[in-house]
PDBQT receptor file of N, H, CA, C and O in Angstrom, charges set to zero:
ATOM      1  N   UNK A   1      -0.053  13.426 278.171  1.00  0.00    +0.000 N 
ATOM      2  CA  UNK A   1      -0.461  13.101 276.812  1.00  0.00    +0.000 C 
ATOM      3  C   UNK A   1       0.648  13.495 275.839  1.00  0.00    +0.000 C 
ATOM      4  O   UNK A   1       1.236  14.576 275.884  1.00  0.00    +0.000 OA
ATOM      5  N   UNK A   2       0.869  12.578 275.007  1.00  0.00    +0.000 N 
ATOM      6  H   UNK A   2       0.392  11.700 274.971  1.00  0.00    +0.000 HD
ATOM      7  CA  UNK A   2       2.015  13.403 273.894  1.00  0.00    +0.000 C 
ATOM      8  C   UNK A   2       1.768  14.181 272.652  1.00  0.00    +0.000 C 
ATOM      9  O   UNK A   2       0.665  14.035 272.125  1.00  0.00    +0.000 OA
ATOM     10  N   UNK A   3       2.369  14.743 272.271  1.00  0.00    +0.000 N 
ATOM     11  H   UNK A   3       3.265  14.862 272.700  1.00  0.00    +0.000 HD
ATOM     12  CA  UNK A   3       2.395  15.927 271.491  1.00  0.00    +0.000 C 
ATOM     13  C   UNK A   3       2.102  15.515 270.256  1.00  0.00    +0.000 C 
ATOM     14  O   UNK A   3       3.224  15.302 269.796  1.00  0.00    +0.000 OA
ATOM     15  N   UNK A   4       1.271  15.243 269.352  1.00  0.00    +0.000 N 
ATOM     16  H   UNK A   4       0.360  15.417 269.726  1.00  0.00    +0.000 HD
ATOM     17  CA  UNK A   4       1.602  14.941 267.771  1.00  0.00    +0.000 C 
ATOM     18  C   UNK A   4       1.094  15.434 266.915  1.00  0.00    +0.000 C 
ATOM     19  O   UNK A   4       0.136  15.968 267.473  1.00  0.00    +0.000 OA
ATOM     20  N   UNK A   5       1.026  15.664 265.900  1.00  0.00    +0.000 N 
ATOM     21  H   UNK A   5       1.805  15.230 265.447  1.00  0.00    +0.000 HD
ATOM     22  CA  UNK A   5       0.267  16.487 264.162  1.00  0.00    +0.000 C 
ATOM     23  C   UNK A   5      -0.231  15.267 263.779  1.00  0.00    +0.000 C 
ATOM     24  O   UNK A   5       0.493  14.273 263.825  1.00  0.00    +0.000 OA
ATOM     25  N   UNK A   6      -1.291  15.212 263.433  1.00  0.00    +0.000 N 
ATOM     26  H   UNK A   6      -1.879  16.019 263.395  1.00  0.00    +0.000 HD
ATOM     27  CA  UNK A   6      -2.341  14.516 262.697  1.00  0.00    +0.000 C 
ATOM     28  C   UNK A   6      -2.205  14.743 261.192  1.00  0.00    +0.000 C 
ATOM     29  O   UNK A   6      -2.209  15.965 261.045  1.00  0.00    +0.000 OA
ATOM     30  N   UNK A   7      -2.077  14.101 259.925  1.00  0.00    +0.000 N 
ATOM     31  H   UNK A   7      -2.074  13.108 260.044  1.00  0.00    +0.000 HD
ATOM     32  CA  UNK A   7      -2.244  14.578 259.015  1.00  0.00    +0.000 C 
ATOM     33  C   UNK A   7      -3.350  14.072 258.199  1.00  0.00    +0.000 C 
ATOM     34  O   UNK A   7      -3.390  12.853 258.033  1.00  0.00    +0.000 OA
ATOM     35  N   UNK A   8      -4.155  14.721 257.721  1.00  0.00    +0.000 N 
ATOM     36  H   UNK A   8      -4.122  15.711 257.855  1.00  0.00    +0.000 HD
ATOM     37  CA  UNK A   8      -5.508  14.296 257.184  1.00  0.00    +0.000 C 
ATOM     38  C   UNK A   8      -5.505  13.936 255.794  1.00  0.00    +0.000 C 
ATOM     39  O   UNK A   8      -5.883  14.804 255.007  1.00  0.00    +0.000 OA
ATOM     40  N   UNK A   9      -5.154  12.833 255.348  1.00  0.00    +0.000 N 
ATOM     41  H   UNK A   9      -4.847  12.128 255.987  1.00  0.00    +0.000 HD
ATOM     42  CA  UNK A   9      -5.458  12.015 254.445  1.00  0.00    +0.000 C 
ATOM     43  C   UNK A   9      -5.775  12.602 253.020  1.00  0.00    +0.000 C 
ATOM     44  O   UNK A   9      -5.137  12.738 251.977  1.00  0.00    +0.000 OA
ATOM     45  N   UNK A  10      -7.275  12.939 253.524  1.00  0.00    +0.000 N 
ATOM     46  H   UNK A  10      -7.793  12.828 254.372  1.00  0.00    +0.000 HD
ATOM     47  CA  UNK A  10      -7.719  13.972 252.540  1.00  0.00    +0.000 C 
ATOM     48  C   UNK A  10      -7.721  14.950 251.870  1.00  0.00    +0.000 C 
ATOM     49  O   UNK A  10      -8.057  15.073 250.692  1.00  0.00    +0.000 OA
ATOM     50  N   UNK A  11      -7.102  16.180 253.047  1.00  0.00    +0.000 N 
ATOM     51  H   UNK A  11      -6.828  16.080 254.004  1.00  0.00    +0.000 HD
ATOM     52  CA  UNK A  11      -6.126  16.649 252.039  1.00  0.00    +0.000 C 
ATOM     53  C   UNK A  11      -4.679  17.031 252.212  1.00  0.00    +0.000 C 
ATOM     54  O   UNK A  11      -4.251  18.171 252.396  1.00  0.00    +0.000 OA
ATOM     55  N   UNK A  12      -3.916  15.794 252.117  1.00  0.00    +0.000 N 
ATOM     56  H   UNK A  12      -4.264  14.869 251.967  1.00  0.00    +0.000 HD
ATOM     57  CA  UNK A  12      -2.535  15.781 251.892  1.00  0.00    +0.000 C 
ATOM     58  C   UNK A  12      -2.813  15.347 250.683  1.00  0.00    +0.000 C 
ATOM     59  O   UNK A  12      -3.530  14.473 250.195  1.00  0.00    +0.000 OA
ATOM     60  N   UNK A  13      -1.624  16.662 250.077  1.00  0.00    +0.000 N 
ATOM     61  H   UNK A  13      -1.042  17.371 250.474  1.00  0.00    +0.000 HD
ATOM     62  CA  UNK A  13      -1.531  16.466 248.053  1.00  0.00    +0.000 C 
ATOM     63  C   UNK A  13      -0.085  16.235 248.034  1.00  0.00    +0.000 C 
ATOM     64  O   UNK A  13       0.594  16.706 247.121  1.00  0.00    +0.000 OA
ATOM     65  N   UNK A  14       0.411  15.573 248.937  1.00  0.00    +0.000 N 
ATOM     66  H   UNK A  14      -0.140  15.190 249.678  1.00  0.00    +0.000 HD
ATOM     67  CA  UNK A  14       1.732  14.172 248.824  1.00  0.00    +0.000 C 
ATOM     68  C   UNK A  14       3.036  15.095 248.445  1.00  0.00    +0.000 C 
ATOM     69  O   UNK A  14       4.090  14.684 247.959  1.00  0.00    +0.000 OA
ATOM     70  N   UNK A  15       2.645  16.658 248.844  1.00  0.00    +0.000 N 
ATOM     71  H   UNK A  15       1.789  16.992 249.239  1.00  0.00    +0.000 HD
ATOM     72  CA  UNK A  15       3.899  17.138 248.344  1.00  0.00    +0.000 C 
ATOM     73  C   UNK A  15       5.358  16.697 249.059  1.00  0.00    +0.000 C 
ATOM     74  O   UNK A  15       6.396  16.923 248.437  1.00  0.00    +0.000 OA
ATOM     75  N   UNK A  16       5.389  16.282 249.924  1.00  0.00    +0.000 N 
ATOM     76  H   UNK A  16       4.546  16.099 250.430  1.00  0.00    +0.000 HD
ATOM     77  CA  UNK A  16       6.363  16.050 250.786  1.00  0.00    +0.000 C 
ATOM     78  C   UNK A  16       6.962  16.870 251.672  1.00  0.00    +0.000 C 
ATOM     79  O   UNK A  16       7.879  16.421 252.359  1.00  0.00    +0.000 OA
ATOM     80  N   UNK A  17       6.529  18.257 251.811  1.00  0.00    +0.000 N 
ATOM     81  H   UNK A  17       5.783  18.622 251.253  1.00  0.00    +0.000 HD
ATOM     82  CA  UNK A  17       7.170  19.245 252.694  1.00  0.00    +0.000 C 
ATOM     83  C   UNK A  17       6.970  18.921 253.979  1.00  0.00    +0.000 C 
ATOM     84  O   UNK A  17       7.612  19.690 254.694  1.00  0.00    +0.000 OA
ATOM     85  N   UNK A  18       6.390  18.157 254.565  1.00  0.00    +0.000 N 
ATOM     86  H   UNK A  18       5.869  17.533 253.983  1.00  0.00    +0.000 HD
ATOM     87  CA  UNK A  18       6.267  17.710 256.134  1.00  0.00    +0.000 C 
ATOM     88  C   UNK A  18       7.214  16.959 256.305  1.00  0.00    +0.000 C 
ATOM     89  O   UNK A  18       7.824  17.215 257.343  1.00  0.00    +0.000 OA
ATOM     90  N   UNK A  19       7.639  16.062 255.682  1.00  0.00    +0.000 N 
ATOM     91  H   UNK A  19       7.143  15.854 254.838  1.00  0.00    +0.000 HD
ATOM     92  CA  UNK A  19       8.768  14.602 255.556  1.00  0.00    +0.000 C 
ATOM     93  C   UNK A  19       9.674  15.573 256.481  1.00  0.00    +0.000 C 
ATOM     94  O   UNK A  19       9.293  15.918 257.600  1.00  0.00    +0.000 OA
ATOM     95  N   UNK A  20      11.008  16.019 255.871  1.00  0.00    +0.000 N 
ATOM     96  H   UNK A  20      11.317  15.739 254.962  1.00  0.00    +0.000 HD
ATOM     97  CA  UNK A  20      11.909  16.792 256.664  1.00  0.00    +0.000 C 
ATOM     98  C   UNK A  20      11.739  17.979 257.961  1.00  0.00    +0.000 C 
ATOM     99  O   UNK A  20      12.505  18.447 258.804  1.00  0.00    +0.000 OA
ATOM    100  N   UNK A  21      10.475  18.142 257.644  1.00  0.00    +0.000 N 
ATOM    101  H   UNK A  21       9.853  17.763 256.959  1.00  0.00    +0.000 HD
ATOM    102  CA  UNK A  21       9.931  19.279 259.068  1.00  0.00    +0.000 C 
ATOM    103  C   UNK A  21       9.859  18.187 260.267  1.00  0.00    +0.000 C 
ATOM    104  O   UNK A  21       9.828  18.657 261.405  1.00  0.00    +0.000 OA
ATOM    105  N   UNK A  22       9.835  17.104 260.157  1.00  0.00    +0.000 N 
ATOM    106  H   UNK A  22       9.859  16.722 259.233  1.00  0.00    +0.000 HD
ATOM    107  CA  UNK A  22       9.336  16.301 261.298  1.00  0.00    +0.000 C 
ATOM    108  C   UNK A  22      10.394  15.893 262.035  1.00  0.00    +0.000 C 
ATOM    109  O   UNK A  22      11.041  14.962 261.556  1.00  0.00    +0.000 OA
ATOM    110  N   UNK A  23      10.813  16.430 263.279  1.00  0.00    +0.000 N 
ATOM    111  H   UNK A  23      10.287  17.186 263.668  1.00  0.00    +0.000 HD
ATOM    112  CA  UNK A  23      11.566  16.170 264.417  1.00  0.00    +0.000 C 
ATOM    113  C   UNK A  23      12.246  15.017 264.737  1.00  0.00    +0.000 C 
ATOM    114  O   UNK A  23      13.452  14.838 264.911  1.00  0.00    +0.000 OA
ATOM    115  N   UNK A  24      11.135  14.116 264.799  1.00  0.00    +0.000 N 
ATOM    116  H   UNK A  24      10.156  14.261 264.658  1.00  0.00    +0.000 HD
ATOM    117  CA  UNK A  24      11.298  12.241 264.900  1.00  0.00    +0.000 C 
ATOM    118  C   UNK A  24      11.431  11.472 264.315  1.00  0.00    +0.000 C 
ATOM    119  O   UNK A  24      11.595  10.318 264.709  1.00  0.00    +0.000 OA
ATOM    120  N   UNK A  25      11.399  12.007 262.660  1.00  0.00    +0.000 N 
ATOM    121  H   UNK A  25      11.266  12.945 262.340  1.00  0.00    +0.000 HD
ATOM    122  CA  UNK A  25      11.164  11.200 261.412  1.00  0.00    +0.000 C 
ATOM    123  C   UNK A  25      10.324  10.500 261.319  1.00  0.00    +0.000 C 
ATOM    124  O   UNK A  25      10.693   9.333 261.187  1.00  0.00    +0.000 OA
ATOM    125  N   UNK A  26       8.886  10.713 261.325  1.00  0.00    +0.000 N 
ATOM    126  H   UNK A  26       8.586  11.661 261.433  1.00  0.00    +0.000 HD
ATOM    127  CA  UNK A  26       7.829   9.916 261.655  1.00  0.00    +0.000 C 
ATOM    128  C   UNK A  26       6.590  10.297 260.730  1.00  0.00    +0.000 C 
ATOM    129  O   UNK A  26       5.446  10.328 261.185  1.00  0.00    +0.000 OA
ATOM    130  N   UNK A  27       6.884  10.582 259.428  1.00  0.00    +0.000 N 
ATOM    131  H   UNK A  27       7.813  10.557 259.059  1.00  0.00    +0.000 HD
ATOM    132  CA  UNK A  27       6.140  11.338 258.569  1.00  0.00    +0.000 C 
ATOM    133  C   UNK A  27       6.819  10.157 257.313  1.00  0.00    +0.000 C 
ATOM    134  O   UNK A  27       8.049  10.092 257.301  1.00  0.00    +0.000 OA
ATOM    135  N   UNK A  28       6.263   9.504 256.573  1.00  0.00    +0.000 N 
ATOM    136  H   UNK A  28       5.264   9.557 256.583  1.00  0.00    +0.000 HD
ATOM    137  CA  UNK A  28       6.455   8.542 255.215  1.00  0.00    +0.000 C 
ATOM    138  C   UNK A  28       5.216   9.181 254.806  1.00  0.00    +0.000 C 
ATOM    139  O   UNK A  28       4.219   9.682 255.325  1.00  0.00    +0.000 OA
ATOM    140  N   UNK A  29       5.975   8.819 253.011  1.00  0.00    +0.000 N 
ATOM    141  H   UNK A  29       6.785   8.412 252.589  1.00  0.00    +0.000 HD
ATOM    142  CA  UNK A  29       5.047   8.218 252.020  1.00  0.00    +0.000 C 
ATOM    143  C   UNK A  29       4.263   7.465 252.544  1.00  0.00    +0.000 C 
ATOM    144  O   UNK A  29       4.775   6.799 253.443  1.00  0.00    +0.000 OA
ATOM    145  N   UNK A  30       2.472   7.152 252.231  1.00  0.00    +0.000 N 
ATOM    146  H   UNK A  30       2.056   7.693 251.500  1.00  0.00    +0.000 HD
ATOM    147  CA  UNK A  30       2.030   6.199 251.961  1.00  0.00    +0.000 C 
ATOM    148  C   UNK A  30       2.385   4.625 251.718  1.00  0.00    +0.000 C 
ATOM    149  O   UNK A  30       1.919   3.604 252.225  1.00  0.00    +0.000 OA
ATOM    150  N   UNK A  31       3.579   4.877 250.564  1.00  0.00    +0.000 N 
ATOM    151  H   UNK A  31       3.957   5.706 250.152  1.00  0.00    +0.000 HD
ATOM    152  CA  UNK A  31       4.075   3.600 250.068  1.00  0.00    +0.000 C 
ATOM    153  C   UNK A  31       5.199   3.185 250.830  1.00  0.00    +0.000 C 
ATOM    154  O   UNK A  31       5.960   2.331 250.375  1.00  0.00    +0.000 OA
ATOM    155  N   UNK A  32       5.404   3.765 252.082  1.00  0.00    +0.000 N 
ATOM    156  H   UNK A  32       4.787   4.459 252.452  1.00  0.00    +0.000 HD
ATOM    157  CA  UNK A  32       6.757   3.710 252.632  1.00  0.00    +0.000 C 
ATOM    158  C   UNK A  32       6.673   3.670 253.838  1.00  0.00    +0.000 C 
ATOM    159  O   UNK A  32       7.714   4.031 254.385  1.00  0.00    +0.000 OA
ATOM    160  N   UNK A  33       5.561   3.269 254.771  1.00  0.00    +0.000 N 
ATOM    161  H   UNK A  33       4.715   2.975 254.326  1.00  0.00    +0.000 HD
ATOM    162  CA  UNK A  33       5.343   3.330 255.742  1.00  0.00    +0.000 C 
ATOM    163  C   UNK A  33       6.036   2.142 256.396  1.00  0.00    +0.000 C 
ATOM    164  O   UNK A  33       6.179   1.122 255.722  1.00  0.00    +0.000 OA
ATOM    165  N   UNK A  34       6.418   2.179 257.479  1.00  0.00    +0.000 N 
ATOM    166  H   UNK A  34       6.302   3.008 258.026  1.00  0.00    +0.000 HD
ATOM    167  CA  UNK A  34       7.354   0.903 257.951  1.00  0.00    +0.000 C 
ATOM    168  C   UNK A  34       5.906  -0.273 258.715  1.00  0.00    +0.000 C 
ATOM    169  O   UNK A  34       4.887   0.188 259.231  1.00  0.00    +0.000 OA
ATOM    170  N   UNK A  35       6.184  -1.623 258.596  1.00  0.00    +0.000 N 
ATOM    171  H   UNK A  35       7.012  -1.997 258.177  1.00  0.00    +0.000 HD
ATOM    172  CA  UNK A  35       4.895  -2.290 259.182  1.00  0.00    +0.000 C 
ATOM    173  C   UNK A  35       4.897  -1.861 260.334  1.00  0.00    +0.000 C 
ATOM    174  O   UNK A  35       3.812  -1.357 260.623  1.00  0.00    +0.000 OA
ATOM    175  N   UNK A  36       5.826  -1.825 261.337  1.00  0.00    +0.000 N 
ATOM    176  H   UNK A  36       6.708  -2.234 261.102  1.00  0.00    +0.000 HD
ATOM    177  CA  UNK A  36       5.938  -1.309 262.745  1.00  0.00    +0.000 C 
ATOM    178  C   UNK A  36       4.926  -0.042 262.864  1.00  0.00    +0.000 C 
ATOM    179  O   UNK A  36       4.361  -0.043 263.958  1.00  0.00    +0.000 OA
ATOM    180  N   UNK A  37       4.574   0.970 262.073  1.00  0.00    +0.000 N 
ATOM    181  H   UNK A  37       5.032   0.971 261.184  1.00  0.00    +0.000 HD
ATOM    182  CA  UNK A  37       4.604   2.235 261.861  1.00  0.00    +0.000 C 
ATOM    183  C   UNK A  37       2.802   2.078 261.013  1.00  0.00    +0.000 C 
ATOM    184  O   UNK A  37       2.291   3.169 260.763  1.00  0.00    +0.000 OA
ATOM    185  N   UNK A  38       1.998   0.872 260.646  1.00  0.00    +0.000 N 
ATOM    186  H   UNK A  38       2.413  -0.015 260.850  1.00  0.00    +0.000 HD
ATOM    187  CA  UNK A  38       1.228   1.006 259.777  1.00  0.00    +0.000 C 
ATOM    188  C   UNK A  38      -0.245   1.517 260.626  1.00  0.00    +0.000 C 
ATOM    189  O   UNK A  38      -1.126   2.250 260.175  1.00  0.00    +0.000 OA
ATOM    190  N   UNK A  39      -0.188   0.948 261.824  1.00  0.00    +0.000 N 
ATOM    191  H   UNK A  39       0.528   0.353 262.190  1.00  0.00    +0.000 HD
ATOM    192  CA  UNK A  39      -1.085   1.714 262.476  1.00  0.00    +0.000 C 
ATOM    193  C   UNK A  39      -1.731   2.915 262.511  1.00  0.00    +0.000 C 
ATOM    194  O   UNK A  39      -2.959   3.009 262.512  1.00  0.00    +0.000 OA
ATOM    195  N   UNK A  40      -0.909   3.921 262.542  1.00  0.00    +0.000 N 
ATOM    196  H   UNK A  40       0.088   3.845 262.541  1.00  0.00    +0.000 HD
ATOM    197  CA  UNK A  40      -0.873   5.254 262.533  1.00  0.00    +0.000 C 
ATOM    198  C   UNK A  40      -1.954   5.710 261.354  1.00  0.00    +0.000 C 
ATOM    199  O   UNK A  40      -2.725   6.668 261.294  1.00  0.00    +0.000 OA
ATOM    200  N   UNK A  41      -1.726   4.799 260.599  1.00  0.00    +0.000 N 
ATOM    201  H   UNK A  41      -1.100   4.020 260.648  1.00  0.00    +0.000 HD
ATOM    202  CA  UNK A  41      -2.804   5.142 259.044  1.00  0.00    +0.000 C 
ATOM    203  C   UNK A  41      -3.865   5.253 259.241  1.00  0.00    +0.000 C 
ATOM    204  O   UNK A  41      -4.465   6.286 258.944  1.00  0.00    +0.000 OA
ATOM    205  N   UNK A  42      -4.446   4.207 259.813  1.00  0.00    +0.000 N 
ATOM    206  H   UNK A  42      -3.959   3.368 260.053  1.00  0.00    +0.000 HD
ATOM    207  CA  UNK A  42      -6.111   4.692 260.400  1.00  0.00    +0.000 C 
ATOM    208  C   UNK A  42      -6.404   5.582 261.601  1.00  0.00    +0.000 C 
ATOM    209  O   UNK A  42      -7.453   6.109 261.972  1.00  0.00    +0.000 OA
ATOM    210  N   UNK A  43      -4.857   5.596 262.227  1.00  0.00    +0.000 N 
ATOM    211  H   UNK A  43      -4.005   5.167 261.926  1.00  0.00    +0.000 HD
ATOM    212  CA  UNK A  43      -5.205   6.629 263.474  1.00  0.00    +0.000 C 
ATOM    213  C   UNK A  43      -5.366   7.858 263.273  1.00  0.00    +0.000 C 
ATOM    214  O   UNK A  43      -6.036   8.592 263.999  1.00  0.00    +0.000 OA
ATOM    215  N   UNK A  44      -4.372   8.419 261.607  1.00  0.00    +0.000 N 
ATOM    216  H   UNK A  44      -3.828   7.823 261.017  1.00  0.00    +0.000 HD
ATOM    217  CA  UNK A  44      -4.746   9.782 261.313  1.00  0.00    +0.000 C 
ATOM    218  C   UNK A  44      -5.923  10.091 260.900  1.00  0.00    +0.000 C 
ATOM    219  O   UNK A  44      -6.520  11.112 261.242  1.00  0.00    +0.000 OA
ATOM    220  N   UNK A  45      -6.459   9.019 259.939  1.00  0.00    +0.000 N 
ATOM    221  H   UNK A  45      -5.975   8.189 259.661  1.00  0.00    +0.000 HD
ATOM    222  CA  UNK A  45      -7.648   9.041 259.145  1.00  0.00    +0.000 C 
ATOM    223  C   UNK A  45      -8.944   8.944 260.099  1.00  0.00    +0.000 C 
ATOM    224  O   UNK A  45     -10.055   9.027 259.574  1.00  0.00    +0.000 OA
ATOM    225  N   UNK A  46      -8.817   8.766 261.529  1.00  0.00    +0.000 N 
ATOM    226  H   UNK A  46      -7.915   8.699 261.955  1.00  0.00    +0.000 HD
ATOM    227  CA  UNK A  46     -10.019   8.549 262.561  1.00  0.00    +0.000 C 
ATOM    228  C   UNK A  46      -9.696  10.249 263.030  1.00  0.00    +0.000 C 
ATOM    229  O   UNK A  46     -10.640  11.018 262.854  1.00  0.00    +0.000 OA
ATOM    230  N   UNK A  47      -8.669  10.712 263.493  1.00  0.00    +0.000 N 
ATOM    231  H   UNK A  47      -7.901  10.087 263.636  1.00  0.00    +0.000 HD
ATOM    232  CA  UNK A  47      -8.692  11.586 264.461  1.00  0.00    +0.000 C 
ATOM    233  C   UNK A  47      -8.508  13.232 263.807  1.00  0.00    +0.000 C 
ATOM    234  O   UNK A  47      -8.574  14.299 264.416  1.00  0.00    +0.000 OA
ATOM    235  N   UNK A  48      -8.284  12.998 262.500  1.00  0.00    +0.000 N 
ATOM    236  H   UNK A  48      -8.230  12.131 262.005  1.00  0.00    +0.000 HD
ATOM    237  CA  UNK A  48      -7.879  14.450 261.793  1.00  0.00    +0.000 C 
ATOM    238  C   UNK A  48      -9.670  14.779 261.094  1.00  0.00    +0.000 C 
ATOM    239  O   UNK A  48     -10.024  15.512 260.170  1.00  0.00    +0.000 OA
ATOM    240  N   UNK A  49     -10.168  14.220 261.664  1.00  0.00    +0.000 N 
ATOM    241  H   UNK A  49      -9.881  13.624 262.414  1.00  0.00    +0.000 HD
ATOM    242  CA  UNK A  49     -12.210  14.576 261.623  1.00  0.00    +0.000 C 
ATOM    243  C   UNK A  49     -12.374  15.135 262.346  1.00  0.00    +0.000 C 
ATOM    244  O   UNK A  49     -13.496  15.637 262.280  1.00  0.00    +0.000 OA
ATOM    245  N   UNK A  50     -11.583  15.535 263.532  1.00  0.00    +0.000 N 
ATOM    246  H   UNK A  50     -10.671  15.128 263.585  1.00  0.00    +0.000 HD
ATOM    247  CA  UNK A  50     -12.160  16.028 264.984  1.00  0.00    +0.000 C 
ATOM    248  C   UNK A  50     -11.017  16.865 265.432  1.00  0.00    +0.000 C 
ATOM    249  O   UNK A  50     -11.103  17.567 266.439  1.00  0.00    +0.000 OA
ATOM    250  N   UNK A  51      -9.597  16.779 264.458  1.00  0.00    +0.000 N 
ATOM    251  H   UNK A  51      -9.527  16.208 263.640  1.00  0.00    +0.000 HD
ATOM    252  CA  UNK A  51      -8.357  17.288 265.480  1.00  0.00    +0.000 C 
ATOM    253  C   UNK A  51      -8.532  19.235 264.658  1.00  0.00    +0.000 C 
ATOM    254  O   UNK A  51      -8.909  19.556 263.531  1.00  0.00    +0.000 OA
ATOM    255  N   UNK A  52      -8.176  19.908 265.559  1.00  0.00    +0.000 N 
ATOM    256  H   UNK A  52      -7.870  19.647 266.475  1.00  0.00    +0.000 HD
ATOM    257  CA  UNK A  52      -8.039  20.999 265.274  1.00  0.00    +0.000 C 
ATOM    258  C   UNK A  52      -6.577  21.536 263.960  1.00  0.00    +0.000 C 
ATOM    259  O   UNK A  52      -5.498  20.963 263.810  1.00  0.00    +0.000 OA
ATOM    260  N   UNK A  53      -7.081  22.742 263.235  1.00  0.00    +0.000 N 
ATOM    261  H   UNK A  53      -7.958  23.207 263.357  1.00  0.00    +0.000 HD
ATOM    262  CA  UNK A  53      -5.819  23.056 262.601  1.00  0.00    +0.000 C 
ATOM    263  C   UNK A  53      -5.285  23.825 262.824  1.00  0.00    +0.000 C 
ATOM    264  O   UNK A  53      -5.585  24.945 263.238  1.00  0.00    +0.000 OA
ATOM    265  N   UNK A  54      -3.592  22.963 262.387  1.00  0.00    +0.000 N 
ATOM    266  H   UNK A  54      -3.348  22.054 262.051  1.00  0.00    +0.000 HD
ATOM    267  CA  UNK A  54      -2.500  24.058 263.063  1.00  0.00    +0.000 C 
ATOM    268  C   UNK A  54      -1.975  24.908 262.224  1.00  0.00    +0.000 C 
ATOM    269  O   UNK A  54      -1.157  24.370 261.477  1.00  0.00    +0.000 OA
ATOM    270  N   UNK A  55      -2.084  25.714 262.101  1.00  0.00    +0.000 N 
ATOM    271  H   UNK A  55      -2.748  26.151 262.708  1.00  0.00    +0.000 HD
ATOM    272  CA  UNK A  55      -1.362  26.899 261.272  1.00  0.00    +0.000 C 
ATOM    273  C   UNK A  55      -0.496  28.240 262.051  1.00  0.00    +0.000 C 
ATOM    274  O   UNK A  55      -0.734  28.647 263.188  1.00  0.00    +0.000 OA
ATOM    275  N   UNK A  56       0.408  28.709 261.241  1.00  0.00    +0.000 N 
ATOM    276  H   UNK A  56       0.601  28.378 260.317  1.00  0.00    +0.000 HD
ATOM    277  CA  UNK A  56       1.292  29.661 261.498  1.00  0.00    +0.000 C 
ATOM    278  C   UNK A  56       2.184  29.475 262.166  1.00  0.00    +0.000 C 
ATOM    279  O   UNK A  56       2.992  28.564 261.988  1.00  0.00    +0.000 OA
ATOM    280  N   UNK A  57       2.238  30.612 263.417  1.00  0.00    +0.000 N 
ATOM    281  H   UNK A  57       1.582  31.352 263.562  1.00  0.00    +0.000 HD
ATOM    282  CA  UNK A  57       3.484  29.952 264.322  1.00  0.00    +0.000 C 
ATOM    283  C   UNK A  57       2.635  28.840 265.478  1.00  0.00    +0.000 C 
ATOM    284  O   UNK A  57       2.517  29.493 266.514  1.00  0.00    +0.000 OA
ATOM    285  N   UNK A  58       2.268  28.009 265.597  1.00  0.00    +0.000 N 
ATOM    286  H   UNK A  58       2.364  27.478 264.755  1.00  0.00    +0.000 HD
ATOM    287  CA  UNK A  58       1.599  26.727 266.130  1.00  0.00    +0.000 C 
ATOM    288  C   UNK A  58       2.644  26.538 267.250  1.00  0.00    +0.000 C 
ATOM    289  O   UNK A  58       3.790  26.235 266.918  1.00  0.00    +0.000 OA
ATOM    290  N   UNK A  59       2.334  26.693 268.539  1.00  0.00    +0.000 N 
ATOM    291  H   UNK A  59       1.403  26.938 268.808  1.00  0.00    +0.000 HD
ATOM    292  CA  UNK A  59       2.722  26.164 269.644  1.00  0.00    +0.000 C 
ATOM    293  C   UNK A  59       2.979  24.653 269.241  1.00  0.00    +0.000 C 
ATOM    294  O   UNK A  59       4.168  24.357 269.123  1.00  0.00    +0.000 OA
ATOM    295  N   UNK A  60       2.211  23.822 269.051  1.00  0.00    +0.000 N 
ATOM    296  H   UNK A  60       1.245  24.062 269.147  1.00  0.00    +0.000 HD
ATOM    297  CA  UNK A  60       2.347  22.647 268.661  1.00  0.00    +0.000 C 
ATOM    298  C   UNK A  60       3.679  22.162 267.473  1.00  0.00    +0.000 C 
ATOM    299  O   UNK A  60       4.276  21.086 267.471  1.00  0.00    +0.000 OA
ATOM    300  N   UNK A  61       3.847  23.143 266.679  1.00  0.00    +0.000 N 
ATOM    301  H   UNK A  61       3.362  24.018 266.681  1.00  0.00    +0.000 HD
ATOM    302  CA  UNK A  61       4.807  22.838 265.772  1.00  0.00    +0.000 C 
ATOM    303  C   UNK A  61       6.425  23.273 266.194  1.00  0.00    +0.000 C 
ATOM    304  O   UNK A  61       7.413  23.082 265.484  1.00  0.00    +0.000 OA
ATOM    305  N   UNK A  62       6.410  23.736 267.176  1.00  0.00    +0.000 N 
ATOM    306  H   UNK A  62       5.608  23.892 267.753  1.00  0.00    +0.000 HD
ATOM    307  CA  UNK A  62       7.689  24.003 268.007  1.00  0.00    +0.000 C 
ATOM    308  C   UNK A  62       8.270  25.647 267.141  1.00  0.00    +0.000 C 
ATOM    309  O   UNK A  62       9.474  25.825 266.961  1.00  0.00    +0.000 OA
ATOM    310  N   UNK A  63       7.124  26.807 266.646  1.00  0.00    +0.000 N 
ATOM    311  H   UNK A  63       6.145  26.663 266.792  1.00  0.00    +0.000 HD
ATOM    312  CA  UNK A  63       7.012  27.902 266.362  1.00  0.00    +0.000 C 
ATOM    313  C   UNK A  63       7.320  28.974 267.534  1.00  0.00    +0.000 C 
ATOM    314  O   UNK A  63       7.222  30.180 267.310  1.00  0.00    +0.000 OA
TER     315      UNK A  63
């Protein structure tokens, strides 16, 4: 299974501090999402209801 951060829609307040944390470059604006890439929009918004949160040093965040 692969590794990914979910970001929840709801409350992302668009500061942008994830943009450059992201490994793969796989973190846009809203308004900047590539069409290739638009999927992902409802995939966060389905799965960050149910995905656990990562905080601190997060195995998941490469901490």
């Amino acid at each position: 299974m692969d590794t990914y951060l979910i970001i929840d829609p709801d409350e992302c307040i668009d500061c942008g501090a994830c943009v450059p944390e992201c490994p793969v470059e796989a973190i846009f604006a809203d308004t900047d999402v590539p069409d290739e890439e638009e999927e992902w929009i409802d995939k966060n918004e389905t799965e960050s209801a149910d995905a656990p949160i990562a905080e601190g040093d997060s195995p998941v965040l490469g901490s």
